[in-house]
C-alpha positions in Angstrom: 0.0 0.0 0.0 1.3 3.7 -0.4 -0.4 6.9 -0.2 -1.4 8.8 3.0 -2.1 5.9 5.5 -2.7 4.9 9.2 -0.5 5.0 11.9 0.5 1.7 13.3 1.1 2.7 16.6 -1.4 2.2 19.3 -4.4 0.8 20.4 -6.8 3.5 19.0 -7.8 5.0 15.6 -8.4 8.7 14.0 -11.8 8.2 13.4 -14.7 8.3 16.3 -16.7 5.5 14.8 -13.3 2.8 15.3 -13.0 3.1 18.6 -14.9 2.3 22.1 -14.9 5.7 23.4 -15.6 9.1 21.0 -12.5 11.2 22.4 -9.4 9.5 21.9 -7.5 9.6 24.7 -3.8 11.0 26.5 -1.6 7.7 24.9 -3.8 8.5 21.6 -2.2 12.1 21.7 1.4 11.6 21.9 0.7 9.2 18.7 1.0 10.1 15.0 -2.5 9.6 13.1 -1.4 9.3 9.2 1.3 9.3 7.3 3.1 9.4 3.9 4.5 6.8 2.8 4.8 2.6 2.0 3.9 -0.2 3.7 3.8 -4.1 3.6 1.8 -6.5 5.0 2.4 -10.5 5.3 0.7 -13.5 6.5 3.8 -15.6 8.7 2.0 -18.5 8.9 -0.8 -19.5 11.0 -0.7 -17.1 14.1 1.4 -14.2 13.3 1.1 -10.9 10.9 3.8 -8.5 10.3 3.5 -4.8 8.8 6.5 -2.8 7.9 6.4 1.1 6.5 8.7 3.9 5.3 7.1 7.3 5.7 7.1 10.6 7.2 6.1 10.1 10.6 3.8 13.0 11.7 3.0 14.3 7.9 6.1 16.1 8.2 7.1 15.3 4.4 10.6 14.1 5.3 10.5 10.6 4.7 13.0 9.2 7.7 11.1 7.4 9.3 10.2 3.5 10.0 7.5 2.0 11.6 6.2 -2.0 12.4 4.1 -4.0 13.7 3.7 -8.2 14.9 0.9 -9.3 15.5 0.1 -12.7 17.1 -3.5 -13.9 17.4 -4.8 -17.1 18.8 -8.6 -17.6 19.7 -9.6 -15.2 21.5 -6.4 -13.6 22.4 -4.1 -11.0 20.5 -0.6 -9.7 21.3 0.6 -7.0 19.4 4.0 -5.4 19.0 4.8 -2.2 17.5 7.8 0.2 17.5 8.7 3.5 15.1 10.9 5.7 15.0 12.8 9.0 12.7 16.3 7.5 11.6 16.8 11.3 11.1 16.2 14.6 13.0 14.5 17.8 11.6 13.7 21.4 12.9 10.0 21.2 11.0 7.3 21.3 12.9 3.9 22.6 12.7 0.3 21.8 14.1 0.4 18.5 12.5 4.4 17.9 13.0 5.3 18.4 16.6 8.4 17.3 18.4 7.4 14.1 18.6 8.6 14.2 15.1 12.5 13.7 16.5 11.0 10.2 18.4 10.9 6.6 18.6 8.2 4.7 20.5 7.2 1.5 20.9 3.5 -0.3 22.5 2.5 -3.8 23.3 -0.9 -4.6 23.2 -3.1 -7.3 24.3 -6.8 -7.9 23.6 -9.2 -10.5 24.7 -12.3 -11.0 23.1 -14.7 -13.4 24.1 -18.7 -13.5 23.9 -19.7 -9.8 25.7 -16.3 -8.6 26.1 -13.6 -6.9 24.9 -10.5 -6.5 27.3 -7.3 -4.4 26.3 -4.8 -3.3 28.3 -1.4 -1.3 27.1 2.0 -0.5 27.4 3.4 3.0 25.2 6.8 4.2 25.8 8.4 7.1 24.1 11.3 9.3 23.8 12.5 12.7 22.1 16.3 12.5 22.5 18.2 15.5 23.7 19.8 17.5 19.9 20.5 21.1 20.6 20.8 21.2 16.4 17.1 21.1 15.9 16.1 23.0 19.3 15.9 19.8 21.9 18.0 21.2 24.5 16.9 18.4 26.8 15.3 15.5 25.4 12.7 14.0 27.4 10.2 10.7 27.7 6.6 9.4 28.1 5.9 6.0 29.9 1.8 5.1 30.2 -0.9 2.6 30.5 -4.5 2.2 29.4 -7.3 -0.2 30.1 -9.8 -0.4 27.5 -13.1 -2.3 28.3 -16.2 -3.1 26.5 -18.9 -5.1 28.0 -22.2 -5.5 25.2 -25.8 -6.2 27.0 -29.2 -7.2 25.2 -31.1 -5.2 22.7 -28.2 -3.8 21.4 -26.7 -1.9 24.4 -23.3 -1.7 25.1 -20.9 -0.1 28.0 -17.0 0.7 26.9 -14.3 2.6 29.3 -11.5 3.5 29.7 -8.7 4.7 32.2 -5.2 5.5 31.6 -2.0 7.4 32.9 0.9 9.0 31.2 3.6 10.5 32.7 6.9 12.2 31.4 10.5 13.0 32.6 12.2 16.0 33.0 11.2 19.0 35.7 10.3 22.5 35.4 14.6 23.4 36.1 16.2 20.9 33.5 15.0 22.7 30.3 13.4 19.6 29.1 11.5 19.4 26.0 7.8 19.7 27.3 5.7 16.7 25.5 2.5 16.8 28.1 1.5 19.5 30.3 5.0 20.6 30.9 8.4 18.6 31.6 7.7 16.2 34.6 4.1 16.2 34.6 1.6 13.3 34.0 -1.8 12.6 33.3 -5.2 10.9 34.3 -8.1 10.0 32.6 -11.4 8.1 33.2 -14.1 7.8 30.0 -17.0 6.0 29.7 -19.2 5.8 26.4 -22.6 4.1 26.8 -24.1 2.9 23.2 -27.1 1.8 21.7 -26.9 0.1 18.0 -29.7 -1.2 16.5 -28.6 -2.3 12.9 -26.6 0.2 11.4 -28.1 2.9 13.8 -25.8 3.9 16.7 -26.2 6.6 19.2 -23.8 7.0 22.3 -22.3 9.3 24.6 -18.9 10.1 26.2 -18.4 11.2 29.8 -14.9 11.6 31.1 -12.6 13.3 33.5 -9.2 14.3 33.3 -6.5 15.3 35.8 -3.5 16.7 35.3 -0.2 16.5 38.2 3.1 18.8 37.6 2.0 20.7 35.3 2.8 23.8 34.1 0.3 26.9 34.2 -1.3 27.8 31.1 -0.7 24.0 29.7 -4.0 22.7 31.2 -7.5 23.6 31.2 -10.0 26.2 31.4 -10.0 29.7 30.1 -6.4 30.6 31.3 -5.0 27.1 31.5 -4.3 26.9 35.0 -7.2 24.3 35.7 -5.9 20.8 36.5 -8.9 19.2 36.2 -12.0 18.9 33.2 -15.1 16.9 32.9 -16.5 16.2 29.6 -19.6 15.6 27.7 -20.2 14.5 24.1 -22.6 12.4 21.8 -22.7 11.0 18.8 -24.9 10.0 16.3 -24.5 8.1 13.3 -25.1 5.3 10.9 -22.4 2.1 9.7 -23.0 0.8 5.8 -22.1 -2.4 4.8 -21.7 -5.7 5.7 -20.5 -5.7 9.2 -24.0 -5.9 11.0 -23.9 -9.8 12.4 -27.3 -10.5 12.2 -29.2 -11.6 15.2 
């Protein structure tokens, strides 16, 4: 495949409608969401999957970068492997290219799926190494975990969550590279999204809380981002075509 194409980082997607929850979530954000480039997929025998892409990382249009997954499912269980990283280092950035352009990062994720539920908890490390050249004075890195749950009741109702945490190194003194709410600070979320689906019909709802710890004031929330806390609302409404309606 080639063109502009999906990240294979992570355990969530771009779009609302291919995930759990509506908002994507603090592990979501330090992720890239499409990129430029190539990529391969193969069938290693029975259990496994492999992808492998050259691109630009976060649509920076400097194609440096590599990216992979392994995939190994069995039954009801799947382990998946995936690392990337910019063999280079540029000054670019814009909205769409951030810092995180200069990183690698790696995730392992496991899902279980079985009957009414969907279990997935993660790993996501990353790292922006120190390069005074393209304006890192101090690199700096993100270690967090997510628990994603889905549990699916009669006449098409359905309850997903999720809670993560992310924190990152560095402190307010070192000059590190801020890739959260300020060197040294971390991050808290709960979400949960109760849905109703009746064919291709879905409605559902997000409701989640954040908290923020060692941050720095104006990164964070409310008006003059000094809040370390938020509570959100959101729906959504929409409708799936084709033929992925199991019929009951």
């Amino acid at each position: 495949m080639f063109g502009a194409l999906p990240t294979l980082m992570g355990a969530e997607y771009t779009f609302t409608f291919q995930n759990m929850n509506i908002e994507r979530g603090l592990l979501w954000n330090q992720e890239n969401a499409v990129n430029r480039g190539i990529q391969v997929n193969q069938t290693l025998g029975k259990y496994l999957t492999a992808s492998f892409s050259w691109n630009d990382g976060y649509y920076s249009n400097r194609y440096s970068w590599l990216s992979g997954s392994l995939t190994y499912t069995k039954g009801p269980h799947s382990l998946i492997f995936a690392g990337m990283g910019n063999l280079s280092q540029t000054k670019y950035q814009t909205a769409a290219t951030p810092v995180q352009n200069n990183s690698t990062m790696y995730a392992v994720i496991y899902t279980y799926t079985k009957g009414a539920w969907i279990v997935q908890p993660y790993y996501q490390y990353s790292d922006v190494p120190t390069n005074p050249a393209v304006g890192v004075v101090k690199g700096a890195s993100t270690n967090g975990g997510a628990l994603l749950i889905s549990r699916a009741f009669k006449k098409g109702f359905s309850l997903p969550a999720r809670v993560e945490y992310i924190a990152t190194s560095g402190n307010s003194t070192d000059g590190a590279v801020n890739l959260l709410f300020g060197p040294g600070s971390a991050g808290t979320s709960i979400t949960g999204t109760p849905t109703f689906q009746y064919g291709g019909f879905f409605v559902r709802g997000d409701i989640s809380y954040t908290h923020a710890s060692s941050y720095a004031p104006g990164t964070v929330f409310g008006g003059s981002g000094t809040d370390s806390d938020q509570i959100r609302g959101i729906a959504e409404v929409g409708f799936i075509f084709g033929h992925n309606i199991t019929e009951k």
